[in-house]
C-alpha positions as MATLAB code, in Angstrom:
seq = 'XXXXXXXXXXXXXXXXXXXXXXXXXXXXXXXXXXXXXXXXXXXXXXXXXXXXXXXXXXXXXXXXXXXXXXXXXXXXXXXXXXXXXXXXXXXXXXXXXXXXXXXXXXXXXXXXXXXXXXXXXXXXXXXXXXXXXXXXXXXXXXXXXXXXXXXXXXXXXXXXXXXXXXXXXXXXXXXXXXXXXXXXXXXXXXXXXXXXXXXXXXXXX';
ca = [
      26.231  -18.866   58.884;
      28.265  -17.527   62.290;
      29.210  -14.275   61.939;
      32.981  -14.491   62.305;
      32.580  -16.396   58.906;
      31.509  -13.680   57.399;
      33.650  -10.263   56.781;
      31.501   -7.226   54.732;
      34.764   -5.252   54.497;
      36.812   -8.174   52.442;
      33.223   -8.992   50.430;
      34.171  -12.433   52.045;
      31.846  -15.775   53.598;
      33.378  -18.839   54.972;
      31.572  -21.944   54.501;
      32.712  -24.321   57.378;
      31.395  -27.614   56.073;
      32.898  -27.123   52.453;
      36.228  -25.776   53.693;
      35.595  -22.933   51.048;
      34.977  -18.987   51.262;
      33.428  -17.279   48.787;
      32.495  -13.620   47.921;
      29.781  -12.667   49.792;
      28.452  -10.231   47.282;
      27.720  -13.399   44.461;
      25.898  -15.109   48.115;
      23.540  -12.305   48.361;
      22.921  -11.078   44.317;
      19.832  -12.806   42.786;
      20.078  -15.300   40.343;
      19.402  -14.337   36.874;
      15.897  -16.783   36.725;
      15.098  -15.214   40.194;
      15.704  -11.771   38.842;
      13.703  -12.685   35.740;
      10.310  -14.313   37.785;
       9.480  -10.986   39.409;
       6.742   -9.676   37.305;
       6.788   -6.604   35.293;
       4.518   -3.870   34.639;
       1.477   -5.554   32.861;
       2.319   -9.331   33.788;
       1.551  -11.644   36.813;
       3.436  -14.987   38.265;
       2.148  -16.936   40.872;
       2.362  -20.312   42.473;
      -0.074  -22.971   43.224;
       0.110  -25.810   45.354;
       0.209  -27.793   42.242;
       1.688  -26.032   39.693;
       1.956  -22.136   38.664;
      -0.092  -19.594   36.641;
       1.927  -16.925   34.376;
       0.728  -14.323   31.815;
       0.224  -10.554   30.567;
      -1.622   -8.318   29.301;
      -1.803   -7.907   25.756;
      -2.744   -4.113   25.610;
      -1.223   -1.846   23.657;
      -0.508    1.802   22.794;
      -1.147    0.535   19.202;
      -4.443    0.592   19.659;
      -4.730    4.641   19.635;
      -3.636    3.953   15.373;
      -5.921    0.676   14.924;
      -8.607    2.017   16.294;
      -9.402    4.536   13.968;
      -8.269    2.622   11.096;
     -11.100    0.020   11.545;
     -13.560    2.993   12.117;
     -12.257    4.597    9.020;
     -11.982    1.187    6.845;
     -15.435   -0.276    8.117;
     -17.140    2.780    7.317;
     -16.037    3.100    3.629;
     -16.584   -0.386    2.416;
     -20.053   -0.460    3.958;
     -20.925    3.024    2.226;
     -19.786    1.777   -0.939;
     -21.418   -1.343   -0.553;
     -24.898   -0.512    0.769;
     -24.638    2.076   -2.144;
     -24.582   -0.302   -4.396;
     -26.752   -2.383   -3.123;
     -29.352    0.518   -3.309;
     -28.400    1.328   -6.413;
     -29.177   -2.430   -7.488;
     -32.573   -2.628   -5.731;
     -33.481    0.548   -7.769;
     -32.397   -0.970  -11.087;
     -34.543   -4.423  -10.303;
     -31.206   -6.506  -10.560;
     -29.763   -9.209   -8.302;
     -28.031   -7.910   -5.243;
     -25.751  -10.809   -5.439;
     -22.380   -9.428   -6.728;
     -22.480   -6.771   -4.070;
     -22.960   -9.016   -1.584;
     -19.979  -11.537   -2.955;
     -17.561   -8.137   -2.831;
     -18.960   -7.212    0.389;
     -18.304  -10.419    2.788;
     -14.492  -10.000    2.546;
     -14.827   -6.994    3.215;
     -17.043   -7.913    6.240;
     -14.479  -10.531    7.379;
     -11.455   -7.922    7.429;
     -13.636   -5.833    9.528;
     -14.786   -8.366   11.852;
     -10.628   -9.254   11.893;
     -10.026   -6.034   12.834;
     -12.526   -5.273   15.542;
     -11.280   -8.559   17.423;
      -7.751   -7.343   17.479;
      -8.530   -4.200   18.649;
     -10.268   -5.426   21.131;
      -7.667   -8.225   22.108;
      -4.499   -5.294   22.393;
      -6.978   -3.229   24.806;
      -8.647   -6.153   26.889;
      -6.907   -9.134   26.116;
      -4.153  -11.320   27.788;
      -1.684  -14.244   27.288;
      -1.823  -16.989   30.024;
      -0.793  -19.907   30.494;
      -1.526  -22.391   33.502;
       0.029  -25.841   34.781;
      -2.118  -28.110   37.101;
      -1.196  -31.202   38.083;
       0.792  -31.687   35.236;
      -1.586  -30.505   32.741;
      -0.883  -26.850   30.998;
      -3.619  -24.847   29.268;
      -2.028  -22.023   27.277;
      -5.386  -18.999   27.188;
      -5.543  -16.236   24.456;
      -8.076  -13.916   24.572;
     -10.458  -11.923   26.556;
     -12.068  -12.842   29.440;
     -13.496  -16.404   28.933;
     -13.802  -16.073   25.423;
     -10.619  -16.967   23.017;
      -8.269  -19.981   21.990;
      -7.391  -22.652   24.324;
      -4.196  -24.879   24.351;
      -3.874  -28.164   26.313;
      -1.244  -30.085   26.380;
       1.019  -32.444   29.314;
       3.730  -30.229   30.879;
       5.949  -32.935   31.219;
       6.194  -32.924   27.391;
       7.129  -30.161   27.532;
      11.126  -30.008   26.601;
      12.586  -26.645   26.492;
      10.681  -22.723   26.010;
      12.034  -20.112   23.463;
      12.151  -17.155   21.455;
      11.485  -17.192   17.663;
      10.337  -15.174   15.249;
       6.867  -15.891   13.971;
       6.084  -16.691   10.464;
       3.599  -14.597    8.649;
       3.845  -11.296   10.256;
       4.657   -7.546    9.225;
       6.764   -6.199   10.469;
       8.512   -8.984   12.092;
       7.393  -10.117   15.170;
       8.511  -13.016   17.924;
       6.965  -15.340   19.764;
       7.237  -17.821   22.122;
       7.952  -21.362   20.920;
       7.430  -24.519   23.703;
       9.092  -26.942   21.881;
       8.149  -31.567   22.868;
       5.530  -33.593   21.916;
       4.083  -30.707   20.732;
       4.912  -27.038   18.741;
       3.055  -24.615   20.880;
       3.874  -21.156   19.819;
       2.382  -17.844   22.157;
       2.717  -14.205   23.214;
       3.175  -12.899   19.699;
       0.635   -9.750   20.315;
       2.362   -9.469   23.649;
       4.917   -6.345   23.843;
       8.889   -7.243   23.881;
       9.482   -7.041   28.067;
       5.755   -8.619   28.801;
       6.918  -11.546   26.426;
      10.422  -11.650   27.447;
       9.392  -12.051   31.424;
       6.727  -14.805   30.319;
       9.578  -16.765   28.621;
      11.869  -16.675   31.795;
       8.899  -17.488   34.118;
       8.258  -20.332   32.439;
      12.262  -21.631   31.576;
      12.817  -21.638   35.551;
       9.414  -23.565   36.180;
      11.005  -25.937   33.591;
      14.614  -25.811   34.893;
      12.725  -26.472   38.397;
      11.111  -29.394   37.193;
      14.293  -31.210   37.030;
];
């Protein structure tokens, strides 16, 4: 654009070929999916030559109050179990009601230590490739994998996810298939995943 089309002073830009001027301060703002792509603390976007990668981390100041809870929780139903298992053993009888109470107990545990260590460690990706998108969960290699055609793929919100207290959101791709994500991921982590991936849909187009 010339420079005589354009006049700082009157927040003004001529557009010869349209015949039109228009403020020059809405030419150079950002659009709101532009604004939105640039990560935030915590969260990555980048492009590939085929496609794009986007995700956070899932860590989590919550993680200073679980932590101690599973320590705390772990360590009481095993005492109270392996006492009674003892206590069994010493009486000649069948260990096999302690062990019944005690796998539950085990399970919560094991529950517990793998979201602990999925808010410290863990992340939310999800990655498009030649028209194929893999949504990742977990920690390092290890964790739940989603695959699914990204041209299926109709439309990318917020909902709030069934089953959790206190309420939580997530985010819900919505085609061929319900894929739902990001639910362990804090509010501005999940809200910049859901705009990166709206523009890479609204791009598609």
């Amino acid at each position: 654009m010339p420079a005589g089309d354009v006049n700082p002073g009157r927040d003004l830009a001529f557009c010869r070929p349209c015949g039109e001027a228009f403020a020059l301060s809405a030419l150079l703002r950002p659009s709101p999916q532009e604004a939105d792509v640039r990560p935030v603390p915590g969260a990555w976007f980048r492009r590939t030559p085929d496609g794009f990668t986007a995700g956070a981390t899932a860590r989590n100041l919550i993680t200073c109050y679980l932590v101690p809870v599973t320590v705390i929780y772990t360590a009481v139903w095993s005492s109270v179990g392996l006492g009674g298992l003892a206590a069994a053993a010493e009486r000649a009888e069948p260990p096999w009601f302690f062990f019944a109470i005690m796998v539950p107990f085990a399970i919560a545990s094991l529950g517990l230590v793998a979201l602990c260590v999925h808010l410290t460690v863990g992340r939310v990706e999800i990655r498009v490739e030649r028209g194929i998108a893999e949504v990742v969960s977990g920690v390092g290699g290890i964790g739940r994998r989603r695959r699914f055609r990204w041209p299926d793929v109709e439309s990318a919100s917020e909902e709030v996810a069934w089953g959790h207290t206190p309420v939580r959101h997530e985010i819900v791709l919505k085609g061929a298939r319900r894929i739902a994500l990001g639910v362990t991921l804090r509010d501005e982590r999940r809200y910049f995943l859901l705009r990166a991936i709206q523009r890479m849909l609204a791009e598609r187009t």
